[in-house]
LOTORDO-593268 format. One record per residue (C-alpha): residue in one letter; x, y, z. Coordinates in pm, 1 decimal, m for minus. Each point is the difference from the previous one (the first is absolute). Last residue first. Layout:
N
ATOM | resn | xx | yy | zz
ATOM | A | X | Y | Z
...
# end
This chain:
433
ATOM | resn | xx | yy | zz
ATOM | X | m1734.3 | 807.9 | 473.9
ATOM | X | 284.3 | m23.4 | 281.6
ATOM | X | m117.2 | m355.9 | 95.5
ATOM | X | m23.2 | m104.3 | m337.9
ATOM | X | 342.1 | 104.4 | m124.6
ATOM | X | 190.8 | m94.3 | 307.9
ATOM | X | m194.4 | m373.9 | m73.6
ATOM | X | 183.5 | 14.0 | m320.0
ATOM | X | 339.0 | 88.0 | 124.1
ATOM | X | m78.4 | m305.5 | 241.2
ATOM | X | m91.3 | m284.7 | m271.3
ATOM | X | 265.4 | 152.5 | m205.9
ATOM | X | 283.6 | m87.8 | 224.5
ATOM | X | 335.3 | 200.5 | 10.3
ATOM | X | m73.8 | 121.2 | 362.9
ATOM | X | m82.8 | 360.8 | 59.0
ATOM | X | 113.6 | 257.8 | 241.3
ATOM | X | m190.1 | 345.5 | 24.4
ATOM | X | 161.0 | 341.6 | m18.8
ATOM | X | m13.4 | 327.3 | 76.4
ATOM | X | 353.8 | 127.1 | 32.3
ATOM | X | m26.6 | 371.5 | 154.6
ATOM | X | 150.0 | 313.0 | m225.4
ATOM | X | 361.1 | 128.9 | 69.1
ATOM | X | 131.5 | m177.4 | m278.2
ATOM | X | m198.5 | 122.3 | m237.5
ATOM | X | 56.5 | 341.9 | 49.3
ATOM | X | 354.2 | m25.8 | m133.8
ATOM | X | m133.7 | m131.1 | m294.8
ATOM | X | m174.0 | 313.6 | m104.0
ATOM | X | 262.6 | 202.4 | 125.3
ATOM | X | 250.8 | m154.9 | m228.7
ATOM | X | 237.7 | m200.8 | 158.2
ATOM | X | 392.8 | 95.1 | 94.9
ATOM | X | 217.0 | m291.6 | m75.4
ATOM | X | 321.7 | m61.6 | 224.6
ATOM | X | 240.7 | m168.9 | m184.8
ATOM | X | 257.1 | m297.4 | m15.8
ATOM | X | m178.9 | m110.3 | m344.6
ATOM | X | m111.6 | m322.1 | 62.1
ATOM | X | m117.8 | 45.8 | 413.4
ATOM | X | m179.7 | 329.8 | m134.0
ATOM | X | m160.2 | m142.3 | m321.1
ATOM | X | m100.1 | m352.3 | 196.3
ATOM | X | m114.8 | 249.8 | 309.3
ATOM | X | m216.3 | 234.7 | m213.2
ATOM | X | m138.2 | m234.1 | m205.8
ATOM | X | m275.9 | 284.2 | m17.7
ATOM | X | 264.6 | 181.4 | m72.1
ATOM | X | 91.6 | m85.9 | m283.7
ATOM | X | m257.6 | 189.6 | m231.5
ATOM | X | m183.6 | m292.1 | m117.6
ATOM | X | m46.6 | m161.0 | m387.3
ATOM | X | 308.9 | 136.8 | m153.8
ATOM | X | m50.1 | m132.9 | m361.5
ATOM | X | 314.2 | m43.4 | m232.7
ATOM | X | 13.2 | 207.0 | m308.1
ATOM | X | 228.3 | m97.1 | m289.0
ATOM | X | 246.2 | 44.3 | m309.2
ATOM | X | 56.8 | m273.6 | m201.1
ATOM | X | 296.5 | m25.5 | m266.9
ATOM | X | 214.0 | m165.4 | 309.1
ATOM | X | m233.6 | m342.3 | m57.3
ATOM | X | 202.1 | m236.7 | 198.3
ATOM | X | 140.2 | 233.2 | 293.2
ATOM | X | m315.7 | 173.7 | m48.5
ATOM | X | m207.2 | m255.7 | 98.6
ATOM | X | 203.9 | m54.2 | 353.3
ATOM | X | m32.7 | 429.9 | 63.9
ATOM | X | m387.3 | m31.9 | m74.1
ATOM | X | m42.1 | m356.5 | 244.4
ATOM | X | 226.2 | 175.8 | 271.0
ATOM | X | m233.6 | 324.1 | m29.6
ATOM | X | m327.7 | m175.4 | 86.6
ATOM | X | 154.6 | m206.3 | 281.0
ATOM | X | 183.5 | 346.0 | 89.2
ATOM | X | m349.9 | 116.1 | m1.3
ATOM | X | m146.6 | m211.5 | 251.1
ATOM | X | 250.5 | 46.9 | 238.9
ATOM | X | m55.8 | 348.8 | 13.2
ATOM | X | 277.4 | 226.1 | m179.8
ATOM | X | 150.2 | 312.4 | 107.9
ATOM | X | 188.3 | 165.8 | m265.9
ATOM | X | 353.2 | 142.8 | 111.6
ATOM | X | 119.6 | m47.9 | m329.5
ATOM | X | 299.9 | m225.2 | 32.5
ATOM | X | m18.8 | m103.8 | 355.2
ATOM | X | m390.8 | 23.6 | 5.4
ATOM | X | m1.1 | m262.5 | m312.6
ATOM | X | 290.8 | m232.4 | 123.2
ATOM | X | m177.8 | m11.1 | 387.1
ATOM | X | m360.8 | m68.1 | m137.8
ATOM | X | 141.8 | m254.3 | m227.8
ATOM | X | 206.1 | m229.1 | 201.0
ATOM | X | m309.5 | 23.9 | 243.8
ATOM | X | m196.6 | m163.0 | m335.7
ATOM | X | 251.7 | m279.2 | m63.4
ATOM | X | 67.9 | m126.5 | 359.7
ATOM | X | m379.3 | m11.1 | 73.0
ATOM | X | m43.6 | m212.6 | m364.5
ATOM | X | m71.5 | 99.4 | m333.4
ATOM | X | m193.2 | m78.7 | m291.9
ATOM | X | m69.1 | 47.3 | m388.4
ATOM | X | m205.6 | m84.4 | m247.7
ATOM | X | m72.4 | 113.5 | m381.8
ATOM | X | m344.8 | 53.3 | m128.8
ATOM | X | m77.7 | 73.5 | m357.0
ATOM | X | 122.2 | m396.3 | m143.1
ATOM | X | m89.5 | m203.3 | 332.2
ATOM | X | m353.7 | 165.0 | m29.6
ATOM | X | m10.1 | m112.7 | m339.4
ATOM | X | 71.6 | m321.2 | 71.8
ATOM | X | m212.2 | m49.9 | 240.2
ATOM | X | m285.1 | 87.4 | m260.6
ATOM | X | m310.5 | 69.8 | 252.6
ATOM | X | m102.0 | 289.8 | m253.1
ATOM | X | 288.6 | 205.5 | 131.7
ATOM | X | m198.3 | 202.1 | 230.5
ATOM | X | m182.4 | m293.6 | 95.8
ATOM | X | 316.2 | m151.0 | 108.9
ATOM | X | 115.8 | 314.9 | 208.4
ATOM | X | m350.8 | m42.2 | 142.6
ATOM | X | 37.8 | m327.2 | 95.9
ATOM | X | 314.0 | 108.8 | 177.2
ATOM | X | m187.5 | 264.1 | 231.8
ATOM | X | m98.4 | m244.2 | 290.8
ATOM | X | 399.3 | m23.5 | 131.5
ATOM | X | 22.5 | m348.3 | 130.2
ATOM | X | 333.0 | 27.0 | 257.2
ATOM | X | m50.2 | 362.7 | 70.8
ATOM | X | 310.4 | 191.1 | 182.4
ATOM | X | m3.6 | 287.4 | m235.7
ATOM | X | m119.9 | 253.8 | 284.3
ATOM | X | 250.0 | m90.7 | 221.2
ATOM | X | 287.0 | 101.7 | m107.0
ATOM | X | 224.8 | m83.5 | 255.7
ATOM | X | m59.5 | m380.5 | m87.5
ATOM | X | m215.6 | m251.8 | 104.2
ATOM | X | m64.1 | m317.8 | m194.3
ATOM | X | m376.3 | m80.2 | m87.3
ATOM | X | m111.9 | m356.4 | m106.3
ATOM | X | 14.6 | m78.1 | m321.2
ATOM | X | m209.1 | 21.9 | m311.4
ATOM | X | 90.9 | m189.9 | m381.8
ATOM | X | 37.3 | 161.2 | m297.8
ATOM | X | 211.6 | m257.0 | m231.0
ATOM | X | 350.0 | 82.6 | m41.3
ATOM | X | 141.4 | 161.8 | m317.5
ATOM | X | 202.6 | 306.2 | 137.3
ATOM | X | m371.0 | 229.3 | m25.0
ATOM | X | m122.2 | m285.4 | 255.9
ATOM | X | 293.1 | 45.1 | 242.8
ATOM | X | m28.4 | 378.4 | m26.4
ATOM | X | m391.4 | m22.8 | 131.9
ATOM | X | 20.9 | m235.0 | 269.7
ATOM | X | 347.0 | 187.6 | 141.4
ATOM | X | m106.9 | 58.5 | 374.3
ATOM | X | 394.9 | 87.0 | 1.7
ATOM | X | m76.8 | 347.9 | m47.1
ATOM | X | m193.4 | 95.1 | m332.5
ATOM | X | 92.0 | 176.7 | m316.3
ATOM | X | m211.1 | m8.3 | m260.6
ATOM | X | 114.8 | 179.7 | m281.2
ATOM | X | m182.5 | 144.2 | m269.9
ATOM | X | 101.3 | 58.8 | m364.4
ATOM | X | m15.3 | 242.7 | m310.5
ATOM | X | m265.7 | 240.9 | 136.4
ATOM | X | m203.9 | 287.7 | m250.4
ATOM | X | m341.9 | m35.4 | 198.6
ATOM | X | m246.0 | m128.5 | m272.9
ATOM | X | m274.1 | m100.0 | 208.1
ATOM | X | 155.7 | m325.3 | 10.5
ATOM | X | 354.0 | 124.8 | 159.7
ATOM | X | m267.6 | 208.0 | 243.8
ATOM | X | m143.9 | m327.5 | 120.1
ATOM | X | 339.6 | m141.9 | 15.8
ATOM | X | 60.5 | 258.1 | 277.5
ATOM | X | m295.0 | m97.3 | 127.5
ATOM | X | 127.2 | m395.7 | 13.5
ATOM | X | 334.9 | 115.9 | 172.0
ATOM | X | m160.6 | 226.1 | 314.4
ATOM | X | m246.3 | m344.1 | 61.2
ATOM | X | 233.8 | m244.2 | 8.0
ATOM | X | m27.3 | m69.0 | 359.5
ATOM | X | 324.1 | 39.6 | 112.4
ATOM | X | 189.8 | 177.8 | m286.2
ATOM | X | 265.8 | 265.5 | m3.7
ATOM | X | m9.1 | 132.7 | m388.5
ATOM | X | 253.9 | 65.0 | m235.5
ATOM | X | m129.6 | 231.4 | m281.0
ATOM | X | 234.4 | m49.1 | m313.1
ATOM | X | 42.4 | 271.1 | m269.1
ATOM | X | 147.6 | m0.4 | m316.4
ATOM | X | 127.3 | 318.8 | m132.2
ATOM | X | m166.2 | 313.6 | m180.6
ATOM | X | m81.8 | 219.5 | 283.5
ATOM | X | 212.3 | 18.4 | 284.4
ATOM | X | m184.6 | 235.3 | 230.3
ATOM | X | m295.1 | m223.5 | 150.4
ATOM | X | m306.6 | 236.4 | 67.6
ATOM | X | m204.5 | m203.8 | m219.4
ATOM | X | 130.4 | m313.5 | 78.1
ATOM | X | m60.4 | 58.6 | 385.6
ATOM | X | m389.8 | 139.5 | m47.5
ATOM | X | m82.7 | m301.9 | m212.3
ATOM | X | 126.9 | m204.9 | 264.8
ATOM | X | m131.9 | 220.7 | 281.3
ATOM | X | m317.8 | m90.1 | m204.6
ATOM | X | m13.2 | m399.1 | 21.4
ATOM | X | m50.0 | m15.7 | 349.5
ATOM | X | m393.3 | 95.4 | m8.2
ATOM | X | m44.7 | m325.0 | m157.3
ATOM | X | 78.6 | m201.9 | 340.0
ATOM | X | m175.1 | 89.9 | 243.5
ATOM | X | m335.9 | 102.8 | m159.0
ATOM | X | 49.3 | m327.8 | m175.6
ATOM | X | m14.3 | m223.2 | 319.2
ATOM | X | 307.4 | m248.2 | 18.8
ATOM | X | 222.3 | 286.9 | 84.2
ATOM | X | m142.3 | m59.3 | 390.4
ATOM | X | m279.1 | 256.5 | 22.5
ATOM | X | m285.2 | m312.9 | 83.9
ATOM | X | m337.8 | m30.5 | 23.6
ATOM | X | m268.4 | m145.8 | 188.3
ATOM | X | m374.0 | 101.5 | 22.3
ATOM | X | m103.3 | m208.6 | 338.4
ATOM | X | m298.4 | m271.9 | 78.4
ATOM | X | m43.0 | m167.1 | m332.8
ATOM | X | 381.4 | 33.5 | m72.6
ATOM | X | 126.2 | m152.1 | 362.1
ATOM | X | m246.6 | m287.8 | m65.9
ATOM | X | 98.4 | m100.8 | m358.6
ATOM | X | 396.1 | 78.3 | 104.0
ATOM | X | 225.2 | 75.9 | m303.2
ATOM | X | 91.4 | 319.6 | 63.3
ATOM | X | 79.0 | m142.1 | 411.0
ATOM | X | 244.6 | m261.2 | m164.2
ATOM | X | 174.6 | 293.2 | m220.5
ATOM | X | 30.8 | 199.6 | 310.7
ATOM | X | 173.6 | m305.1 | 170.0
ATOM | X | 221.7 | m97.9 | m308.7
ATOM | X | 124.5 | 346.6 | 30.6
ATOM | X | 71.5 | 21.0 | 357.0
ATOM | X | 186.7 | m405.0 | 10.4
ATOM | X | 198.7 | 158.5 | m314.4
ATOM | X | 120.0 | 313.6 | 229.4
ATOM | X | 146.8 | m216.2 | 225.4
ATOM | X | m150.6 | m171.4 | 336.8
ATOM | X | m150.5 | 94.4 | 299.5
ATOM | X | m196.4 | 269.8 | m117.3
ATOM | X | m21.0 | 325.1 | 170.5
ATOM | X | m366.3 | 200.7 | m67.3
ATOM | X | m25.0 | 334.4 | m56.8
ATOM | X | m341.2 | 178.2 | m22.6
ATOM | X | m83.4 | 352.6 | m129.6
ATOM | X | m362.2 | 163.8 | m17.0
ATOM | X | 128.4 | 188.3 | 310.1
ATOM | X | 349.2 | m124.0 | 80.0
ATOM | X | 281.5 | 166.5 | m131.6
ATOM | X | 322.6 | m155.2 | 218.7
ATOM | X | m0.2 | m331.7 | m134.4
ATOM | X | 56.8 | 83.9 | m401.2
ATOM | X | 250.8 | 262.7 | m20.3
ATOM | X | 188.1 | m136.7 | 341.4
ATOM | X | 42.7 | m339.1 | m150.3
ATOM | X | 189.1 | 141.1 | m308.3
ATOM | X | 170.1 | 188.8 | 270.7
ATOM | X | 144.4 | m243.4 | 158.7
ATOM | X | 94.4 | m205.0 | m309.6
ATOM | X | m223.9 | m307.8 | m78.7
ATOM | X | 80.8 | m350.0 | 77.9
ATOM | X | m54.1 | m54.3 | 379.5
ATOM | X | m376.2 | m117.5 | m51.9
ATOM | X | m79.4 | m2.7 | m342.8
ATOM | X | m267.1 | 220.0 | m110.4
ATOM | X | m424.0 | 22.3 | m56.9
ATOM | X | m123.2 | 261.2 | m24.8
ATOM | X | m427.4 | 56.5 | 19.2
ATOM | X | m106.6 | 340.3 | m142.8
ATOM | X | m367.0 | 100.2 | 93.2
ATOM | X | m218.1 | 171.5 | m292.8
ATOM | X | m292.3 | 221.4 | 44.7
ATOM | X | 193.6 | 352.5 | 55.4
ATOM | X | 345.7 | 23.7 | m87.8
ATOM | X | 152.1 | 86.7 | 282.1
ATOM | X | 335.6 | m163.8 | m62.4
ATOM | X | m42.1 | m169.9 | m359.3
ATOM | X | 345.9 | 177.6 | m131.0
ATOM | X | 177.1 | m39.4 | 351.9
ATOM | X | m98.1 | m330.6 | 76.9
ATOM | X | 9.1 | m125.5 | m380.9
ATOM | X | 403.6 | 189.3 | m45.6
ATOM | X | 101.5 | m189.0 | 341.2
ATOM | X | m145.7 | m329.9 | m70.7
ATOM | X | 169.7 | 19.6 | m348.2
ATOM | X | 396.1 | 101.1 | 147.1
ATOM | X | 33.6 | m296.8 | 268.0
ATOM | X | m80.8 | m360.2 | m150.7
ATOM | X | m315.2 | 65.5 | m34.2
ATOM | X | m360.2 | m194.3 | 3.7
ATOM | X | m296.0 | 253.4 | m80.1
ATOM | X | m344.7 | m80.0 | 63.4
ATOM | X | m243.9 | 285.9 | m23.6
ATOM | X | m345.7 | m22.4 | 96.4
ATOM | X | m286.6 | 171.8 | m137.0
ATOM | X | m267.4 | 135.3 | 151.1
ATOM | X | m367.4 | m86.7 | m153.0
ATOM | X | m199.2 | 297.9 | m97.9
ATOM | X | 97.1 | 40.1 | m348.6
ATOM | X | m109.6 | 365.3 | m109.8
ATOM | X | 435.7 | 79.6 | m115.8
ATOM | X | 175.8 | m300.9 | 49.2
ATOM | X | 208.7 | 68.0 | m377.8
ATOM | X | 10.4 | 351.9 | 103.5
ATOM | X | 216.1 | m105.6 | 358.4
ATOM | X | 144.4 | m284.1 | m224.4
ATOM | X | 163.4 | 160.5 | m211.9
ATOM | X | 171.8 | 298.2 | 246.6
ATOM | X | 52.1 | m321.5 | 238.8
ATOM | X | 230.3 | m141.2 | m274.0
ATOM | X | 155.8 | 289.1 | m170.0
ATOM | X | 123.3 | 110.8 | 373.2
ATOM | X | 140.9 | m360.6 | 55.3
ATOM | X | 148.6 | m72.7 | m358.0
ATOM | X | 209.6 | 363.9 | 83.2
ATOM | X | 62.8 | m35.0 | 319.8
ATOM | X | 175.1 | m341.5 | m110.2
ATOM | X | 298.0 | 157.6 | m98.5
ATOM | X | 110.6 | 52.6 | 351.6
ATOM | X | 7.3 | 277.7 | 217.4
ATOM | X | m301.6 | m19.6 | 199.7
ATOM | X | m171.3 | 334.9 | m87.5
ATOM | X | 167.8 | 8.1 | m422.5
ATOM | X | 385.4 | 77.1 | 0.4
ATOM | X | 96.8 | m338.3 | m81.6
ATOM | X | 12.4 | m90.9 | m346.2
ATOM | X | 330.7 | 154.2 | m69.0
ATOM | X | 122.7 | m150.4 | m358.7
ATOM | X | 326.2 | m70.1 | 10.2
ATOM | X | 237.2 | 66.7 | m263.3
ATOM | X | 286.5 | m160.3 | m170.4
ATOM | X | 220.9 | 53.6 | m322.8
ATOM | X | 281.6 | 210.1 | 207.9
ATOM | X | m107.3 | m43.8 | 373.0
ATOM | X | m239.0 | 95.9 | 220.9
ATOM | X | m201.3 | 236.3 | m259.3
ATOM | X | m341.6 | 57.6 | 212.8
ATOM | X | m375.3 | m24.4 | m155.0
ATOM | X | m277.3 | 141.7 | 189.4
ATOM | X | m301.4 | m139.1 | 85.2
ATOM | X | m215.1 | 288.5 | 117.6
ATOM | X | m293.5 | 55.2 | 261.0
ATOM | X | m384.1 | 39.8 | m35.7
ATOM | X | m16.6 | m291.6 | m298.5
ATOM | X | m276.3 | m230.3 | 177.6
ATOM | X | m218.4 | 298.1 | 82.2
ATOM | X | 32.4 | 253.3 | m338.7
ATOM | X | m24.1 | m371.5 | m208.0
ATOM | X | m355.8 | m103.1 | 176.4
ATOM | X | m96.9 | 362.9 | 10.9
ATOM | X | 32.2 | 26.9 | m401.2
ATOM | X | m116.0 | m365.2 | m64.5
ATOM | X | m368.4 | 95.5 | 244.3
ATOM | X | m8.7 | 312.3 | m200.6
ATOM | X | 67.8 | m148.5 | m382.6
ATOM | X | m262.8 | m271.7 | 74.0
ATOM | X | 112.4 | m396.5 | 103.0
ATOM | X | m121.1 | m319.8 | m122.1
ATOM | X | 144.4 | 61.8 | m434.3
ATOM | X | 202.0 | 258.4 | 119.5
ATOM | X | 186.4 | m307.2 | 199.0
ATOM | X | 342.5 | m56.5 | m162.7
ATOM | X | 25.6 | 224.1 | m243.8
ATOM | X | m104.7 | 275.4 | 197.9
ATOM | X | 210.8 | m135.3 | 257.1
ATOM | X | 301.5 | 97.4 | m215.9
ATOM | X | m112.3 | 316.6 | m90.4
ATOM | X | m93.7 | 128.4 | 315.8
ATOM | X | 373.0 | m143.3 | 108.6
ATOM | X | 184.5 | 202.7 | m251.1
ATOM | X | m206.8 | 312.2 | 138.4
ATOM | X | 35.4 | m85.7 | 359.2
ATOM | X | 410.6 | m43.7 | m69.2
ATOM | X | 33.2 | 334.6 | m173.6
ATOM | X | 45.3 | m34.2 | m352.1
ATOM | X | 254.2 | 140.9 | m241.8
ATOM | X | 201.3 | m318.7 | m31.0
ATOM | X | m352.7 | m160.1 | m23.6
ATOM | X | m46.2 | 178.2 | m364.9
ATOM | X | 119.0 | m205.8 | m271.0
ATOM | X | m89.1 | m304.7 | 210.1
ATOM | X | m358.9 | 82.1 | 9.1
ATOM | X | 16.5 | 71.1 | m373.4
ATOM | X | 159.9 | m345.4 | m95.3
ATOM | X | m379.5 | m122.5 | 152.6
ATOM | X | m4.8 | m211.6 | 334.1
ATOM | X | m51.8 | m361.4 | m34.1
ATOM | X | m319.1 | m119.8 | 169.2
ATOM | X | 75.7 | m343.3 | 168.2
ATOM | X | m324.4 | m192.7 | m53.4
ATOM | X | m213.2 | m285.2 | 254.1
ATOM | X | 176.6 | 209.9 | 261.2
ATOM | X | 163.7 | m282.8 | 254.3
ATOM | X | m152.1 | m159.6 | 344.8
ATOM | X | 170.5 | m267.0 | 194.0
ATOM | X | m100.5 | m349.2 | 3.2
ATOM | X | m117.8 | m109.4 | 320.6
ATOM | X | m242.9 | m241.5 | m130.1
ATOM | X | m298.5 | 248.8 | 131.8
ATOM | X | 251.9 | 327.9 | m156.4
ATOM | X | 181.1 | 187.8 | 250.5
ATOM | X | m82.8 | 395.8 | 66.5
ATOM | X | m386.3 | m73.8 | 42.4
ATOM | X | m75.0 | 408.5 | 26.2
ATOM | X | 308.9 | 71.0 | m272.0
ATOM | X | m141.5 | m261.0 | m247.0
ATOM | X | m345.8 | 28.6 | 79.6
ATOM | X | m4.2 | 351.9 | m38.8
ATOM | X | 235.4 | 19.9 | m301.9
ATOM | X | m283.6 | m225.9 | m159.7
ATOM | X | 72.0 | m390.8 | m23.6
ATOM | X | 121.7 | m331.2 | m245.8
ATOM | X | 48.6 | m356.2 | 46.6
ATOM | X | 72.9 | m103.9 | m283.4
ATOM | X | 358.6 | 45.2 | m6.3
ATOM | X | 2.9 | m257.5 | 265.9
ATOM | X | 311.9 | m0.2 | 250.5
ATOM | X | 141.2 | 363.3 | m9.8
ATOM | X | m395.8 | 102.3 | 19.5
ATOM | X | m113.3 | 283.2 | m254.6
ATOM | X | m50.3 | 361.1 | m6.9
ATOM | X | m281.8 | 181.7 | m184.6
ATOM | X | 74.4 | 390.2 | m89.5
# end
């Protein structure tokens, strides 16, 4: 499959070049040049199917045409190694768990696609490639762990100072090996705009192989689309309309799930629901798209003020506004709103939500109250406690972590400071080449 630039249709590249390059020359991101739409028969049958054997399928469609049977089959058996299970929290509601992959967050499972891809895609080049990834707390902590050790690629993150979670940091700084953190003084927009500076950099490209495992590269991104197929297909109330309310930073966790609406994923309507870095919602209300700087919030994650996925929400929608407005609706909260939430939902069910997904659930539980025919799933993005003193603090709790994220914090910060100023992330770059 070809894939083509955000910004010129024309402009049109190989899944190498596309996952290898991650952003486009005029920074538009990349997009399959054709959705494949998955046969009635696929659907007929994916109740029955384990989640490797929907998601063979699925990439099949998506990249049998660059990738053979094997190298899908151990791409799918790596990035889906742990389960995404659905959980009634209330009558017409359900979250999807996306965090019980290595990091516990949903973006294990872009991460471990990601370096899987790229690991055969790299496979007799000689140069090393560098990885820049700019995060806002959950992706720099799915790329360190998913790329860790890889051999001939170097992972460069780049984060807010002071604006991640404890042990968001702790994923990401304690690793070291082929793993570098760097603290940004800034927000999570000054990160991005720096690794998108450095993609675009004549000198920094002749002399280094840069890429990226932000959602703007595909391998990132695509990969999201199955738990959405897996979700719907193990969703128990069959024959009613369904809405999929989604906690949205970046963008990129909304625009697969449209993905899967286009490749015939049964899906009445998404929801974007955002903290009160509200880009998104205010354009689906009428406004005109315009970026901000960052506010932050308790969850963290969603604090992005120009969130690089919304061209591809356009270009899923043929870049009709309109139509986006139409399939789209938007919702979002504030602090107040979300710890309101959290406290309601583990009074009344005893369901421990992370701040993101209360975000996620408010915007299901405030579409319902206007559209009561819908039934819904919200996305919990993070098991809560790696916002282990917001969930605690909220709550009036004491969580007890997983093992896995217990050991975290007991690992040795390895980090180097960084001002938000292009001219010296770039000379980093060059003197660490």
């Amino acid at each position: 499959m070809n894939f083509y630039s955000t910004n010129n249709p024309k402009h049109i590249v190989s899944l190498k070049e596309a996952v290898i390059q991650g952003l486009a020359p005029d920074q538009g991101l990349y997009m399959p040049g054709m959705i494949p739409v998955m046969p009635q028969s696929f659907f007929d049958r994916f109740a029955e199917m384990s989640f490797q054997e929907m998601g063979e399928e699925i990439i099949s469609a998506l990249f049998g045409e660059d990738l053979d049977p094997s190298q899908i089959k151990a791409l799918v058996e790596h990035t889906l190694a742990f389960d995404a299970p659905l959980v009634k929290v209330e009558e017409g509601i359900y979250s999807l768990e996306l965090f019980h992959g290595p990091t516990l967050a949903f973006k294990d499972f872009g991460a471990r696609f990601c370096s899987k891809l790229m690991s055969m895609l790299m496979v007799g080049e000689e140069r090393k490639i560098r990885v820049l990834v700019a995060t806002s707390g959950d992706t720099g902590s799915a790329v360190a762990n998913g790329f860790y050790k890889v051999p001939g690629v170097e992972v460069v993150i780049l984060y807010p100072k002071g604006k991640v979670s404890e042990l968001q940091e702790k994923q990401f700084t304690t690793l070291g090996e082929n793993i570098t953190a760097l603290e940004v003084e800034g927000v999570f927009d000054d990160c991005q705009q720096l690794v998108k500076d450095a993609f675009l950099d004549e000198e920094l490209n002749q002399k280094m192989l840069l890429t990226s495992a932000n959602s703007i590269n595909i391998a990132r991104w695509i990969p999201q689309c199955l738990y959405y197929f897996y979700a719907i297909s193990r969703f128990p109330e069959k024959n009613k309309k369904v809405a999929i309310s989604v906690p949205s930073g970046n963008f990129g966790n909304l625009g697969a799930g449209i993905l899967a609406q286009k490749m015939g994923l049964p899906i009445d309507v998404f929801i974007a629901s955002t903290n009160v870095n509200k880009i998104v919602p205010d354009f689906l209300h009428g406004n005109s798209f315009s970026s901000k700087k960052s506010v932050p919030t308790i969850s963290n994650s969603m604090d992005v003020g120009n969130p690089s996925n919304f061209s591809r929400l356009l270009a899923l929608y043929d870049n009709d506004e309109g139509m986006l407005r139409e399939k789209v609706r938007g919702f979002y909260f504030d602090d107040l709103d979300t710890q309101k939430a959290m406290r309601a939902i583990m009074n009344s069910t005893g369901y421990i939500l992370d701040p993101h997904g209360a975000v996620g659930y408010l915007g299901l539980r405030n579409f319902r109250k206007q559209n009561p025919e819908y039934v819904g799933i919200f996305l919990e993005t993070a098991h809560p406690g790696k916002f282990k003193e917001v969930v605690e603090e909220t709550l009036g709790i004491k969580l007890e972590l997983p093992e896995r994220l217990e050991k975290f914090l007991h690992g040795t910060k390895k980090v180097e400071s960084l001002a938000n100023d292009f001219g010296d992330f770039k000379a980093y770059l060059l003197a660490s080449n």
